[in-house]
C-alpha positions in Angstrom: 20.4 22.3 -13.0 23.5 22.6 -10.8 25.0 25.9 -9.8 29.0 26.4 -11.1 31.1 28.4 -9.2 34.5 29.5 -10.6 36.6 30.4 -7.6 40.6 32.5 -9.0 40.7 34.3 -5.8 40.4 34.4 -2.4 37.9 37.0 -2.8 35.7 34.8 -4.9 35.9 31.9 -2.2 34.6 33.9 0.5 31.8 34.7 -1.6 31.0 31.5 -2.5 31.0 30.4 1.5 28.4 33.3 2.2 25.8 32.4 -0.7 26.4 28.3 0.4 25.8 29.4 3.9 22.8 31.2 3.0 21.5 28.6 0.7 22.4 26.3 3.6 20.4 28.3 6.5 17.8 28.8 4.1 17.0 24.7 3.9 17.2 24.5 7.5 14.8 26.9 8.3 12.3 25.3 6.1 13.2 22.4 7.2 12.8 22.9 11.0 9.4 25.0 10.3 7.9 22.4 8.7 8.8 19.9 11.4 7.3 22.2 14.4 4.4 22.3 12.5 4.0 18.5 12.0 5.1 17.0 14.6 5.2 19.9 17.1 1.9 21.7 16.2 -1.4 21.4 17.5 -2.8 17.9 17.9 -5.4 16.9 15.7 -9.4 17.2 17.0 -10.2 14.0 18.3 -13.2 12.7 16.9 -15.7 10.3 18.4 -17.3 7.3 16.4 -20.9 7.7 16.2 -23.2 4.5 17.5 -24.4 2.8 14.9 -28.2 1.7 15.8 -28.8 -1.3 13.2 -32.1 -1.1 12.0 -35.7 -2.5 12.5 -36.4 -3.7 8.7 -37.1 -7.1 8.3 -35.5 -9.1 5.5 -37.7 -11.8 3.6 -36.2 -14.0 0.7 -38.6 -15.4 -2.0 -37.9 -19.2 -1.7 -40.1 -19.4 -4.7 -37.3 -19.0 -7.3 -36.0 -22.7 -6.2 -39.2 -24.5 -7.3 -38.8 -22.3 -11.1 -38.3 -25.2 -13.9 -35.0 -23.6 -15.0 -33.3 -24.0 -11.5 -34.0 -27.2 -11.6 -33.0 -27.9 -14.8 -29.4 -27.3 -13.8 -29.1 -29.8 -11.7 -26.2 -31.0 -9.8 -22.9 -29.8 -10.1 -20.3 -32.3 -11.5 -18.2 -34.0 -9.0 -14.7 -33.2 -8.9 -12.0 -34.8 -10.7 -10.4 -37.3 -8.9 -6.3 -37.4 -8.2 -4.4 -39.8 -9.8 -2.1 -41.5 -6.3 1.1 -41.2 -8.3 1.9 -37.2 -9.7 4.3 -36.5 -11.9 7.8 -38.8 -12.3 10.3 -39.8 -10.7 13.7 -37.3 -9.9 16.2 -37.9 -13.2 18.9 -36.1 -11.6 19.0 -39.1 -8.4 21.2 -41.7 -8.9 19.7 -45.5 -8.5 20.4 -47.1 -5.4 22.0 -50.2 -6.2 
C-alpha cells in the first residue's frame, strides 16, 4: 500500500517533510532499540554441559540366530559385476590423426 502525497503548495511540502521526518525517526528508533537489545543487552546465562557417566549394563548378542536354517539358506551374496576394460566409444567430434 504506498502513501500518495499531492504537494500544490509550499505549505503542503512542509507538511509532507514533518510526517516523512516522523515516519523516518520513528523507524530508527525501533531500529536502534532493537539493536541495544540484541547485541547490546545482557549476555546470555552460560550454561555448563553436564558429565555424562556411561553406564554399567552389559550388552549380550544372541549368536544363536546365525545357526537358524533360514540364515543359512541365504547364502552368499552374488559377486559383483565385473567392468568391461573399454567404456563407452570413442570421441566423434576428434578428428583422425592421419
Amino acid at each position: 500500500m504506498a502513501i500518495l502525497f499531492k504537494v500544490t503548495t509550499l505549505l503542503g511540502q512542509r507538511k509532507k517533510q514533518q510526517i516523512l521526518l516522523i515516519a523516518f525517526l520513528g523507524i530508527l528508533l525501533v531500529t536502534s532499540a532493537i539493536l541495544w537489545k540484541g547485541f547490546l543487552g545482557s549476555p546470555a546465562p552460560e550454561v555448563l554441559p553436564q558429565r555424562v557417566v556411561p553406564s554399567e549394563r552389559k550388552v549380550e548378542v544372541d549368536f544363536e540366530f546365525f545357526n537358524d536354517p533360514l540364515f543359512e539358506e541365504i547364502g552368499q551374496p552374488p559377486p559383483p559385476p565385473k567392468v568391461p576394460e573399454e567404456l563407452g566409444r570413442e570421441n566423434p567430434f576428434v578428428l583422425p590423426s592421419p
